[in-house]
Steps between C-alpha positions, in 0.01 A plus 500: 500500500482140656155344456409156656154266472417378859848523584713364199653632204192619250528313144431537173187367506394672804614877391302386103163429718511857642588663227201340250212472794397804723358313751564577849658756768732644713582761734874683558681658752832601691716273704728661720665249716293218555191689507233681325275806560129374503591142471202381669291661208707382237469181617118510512514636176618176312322257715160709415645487096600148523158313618272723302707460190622151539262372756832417743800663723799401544429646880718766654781289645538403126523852402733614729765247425491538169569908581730433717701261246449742242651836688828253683793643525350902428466790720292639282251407202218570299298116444150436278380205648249389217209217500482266181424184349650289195177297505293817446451611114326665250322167436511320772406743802347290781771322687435591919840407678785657662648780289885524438691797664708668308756799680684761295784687708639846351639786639283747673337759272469860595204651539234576235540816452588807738149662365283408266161694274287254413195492281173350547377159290192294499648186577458205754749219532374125415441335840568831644577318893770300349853591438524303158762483239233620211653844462437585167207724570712749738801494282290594214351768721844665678607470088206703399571795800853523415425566160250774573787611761376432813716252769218225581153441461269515770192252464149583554167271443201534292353729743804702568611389799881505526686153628845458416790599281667265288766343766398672783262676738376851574407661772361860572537733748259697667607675777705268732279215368618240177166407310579164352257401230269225494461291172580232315842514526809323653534556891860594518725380778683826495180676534438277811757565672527888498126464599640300800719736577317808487332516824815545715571824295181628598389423135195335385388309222165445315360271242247597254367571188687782313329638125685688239317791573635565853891441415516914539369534847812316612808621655714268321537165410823241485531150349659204669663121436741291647770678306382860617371526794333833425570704230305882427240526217542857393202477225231326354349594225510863569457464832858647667560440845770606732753276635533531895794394603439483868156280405699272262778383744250443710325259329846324388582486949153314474617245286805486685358449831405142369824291585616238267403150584772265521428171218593240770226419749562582890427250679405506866 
């Protein structure tokens, strides 16, 4: 595991600060040479993080190089690209500047899980929008569903609307349609992109509100992150579903439809 801040050799100092103040964010994906599925969202992704949480970006070009230095030399590569700030503390919380980048390179991991049953938890992130390094709550919460022997949680508001699973999304299928719900939640770039690429498999998509009480009148339901792009949920609660295979690679030739984006710029 190499990990650099904004391109050099991460101290001491540097690794203490993240480890005593939760402050900040990150997204993570694949490399695989030079280029990365869904860069475009990842991309927006910290820029959004970085001027709502530290009131600055360090701009796209920025980010890019810093990727690119990170993943040199690798054909392939699983990076965190994370958003903090030494002058940000428990005490003294109001700096507005530029935030540091820090890049974490590892091999890549396999996928989630090759199915998962999940059970259902009234739960809703902190800043919900945000991918931020305050995980405590879903660690706590994937703890808790182990122990009662399910795989993963699945969260669901105060009015029992579902929105997301711990690290990932769900979608459910109804007929040749994925029902994405709408929530608080984190809009997931792997959930993007097999939305993108739905259509030219004569597929469709929809956004809405899904409630607890409805989970049964679905054909199925699978869970996705950058890590899996779509893996079958064969129960929640005791809701079972049945895993179509023919439906599921589907969905994972949707995802795949979205080329990788090379990290250097074209120019023209």
């Amino acid at each position: 595991m190499d990990i650099l801040i904004d391109g050099l050799p991460a101290t001491a100092d540097d690794l203490a600060h993240q480890a005593l103040v939760n402050y900040g964010a990150y997204t993570s994906f694949r490399v695989e040479h030079g280029a990365v599925r869904g860069l475009d969202l990842h991309l927006a992704r910290l820029d959004q993080a970085a001027v709502e949480l530290f009131g600055e970006s360090p701009g796209e070009a920025e980010f890019r190089r810093l990727i690119a230095l990170a993943v040199v030399g690798r054909d392939k590569a699983w990076l965190r690209v994370s958003l903090f700030s030494p002058e940000i503390g428990h005490r003294n919380p109001s700096f507005v500047g530029r935030p540091k980048v820090m890049t974490v390179v590892s091999p890549p991991p396999p996928p989630l899980a090759t199915q998962m049953r999940v059970t259902t938890v009234p739960h809703v992130r902190e800043t919900p929008h945000l991918k931020h390094v305050a995980t405590f709550g879903q660690t706590r919460v994937r703890r808790a569903a182990r122990a009662a022997g399910f795989d993963d949680a699945l969260f669901v508001d105060d009015q029992g609307h579902v929105s997301e699973g711990v690290t990932w999304n769900i979608g459910f299928i109804q007929g040749d349609r994925i029902v994405w719900p709408q929530a608080p939640m984190l809009a997931g770039v792997t959930q993007v992109l097999i939305a993108r690429g739905l259509a030219g498999l004569g597929l469709s998509s929809q956004t809405r509100a899904v409630h607890l009480s409805e989970i049964a009148s679905f054909d199925g339901a699978f869970l996705c992150n950058s890590a899996t792009p779509a893996c079958p949920i064969t129960a929640i609660d005791d809701t079972v579903f049945a895993v179509d295979p023919t439906l599921l690679t589907a969905i994972k030739t949707a995802w795949a439809a979205n080329d990788p984006l090379p990290l250097a710029v074209q120019l023209s």
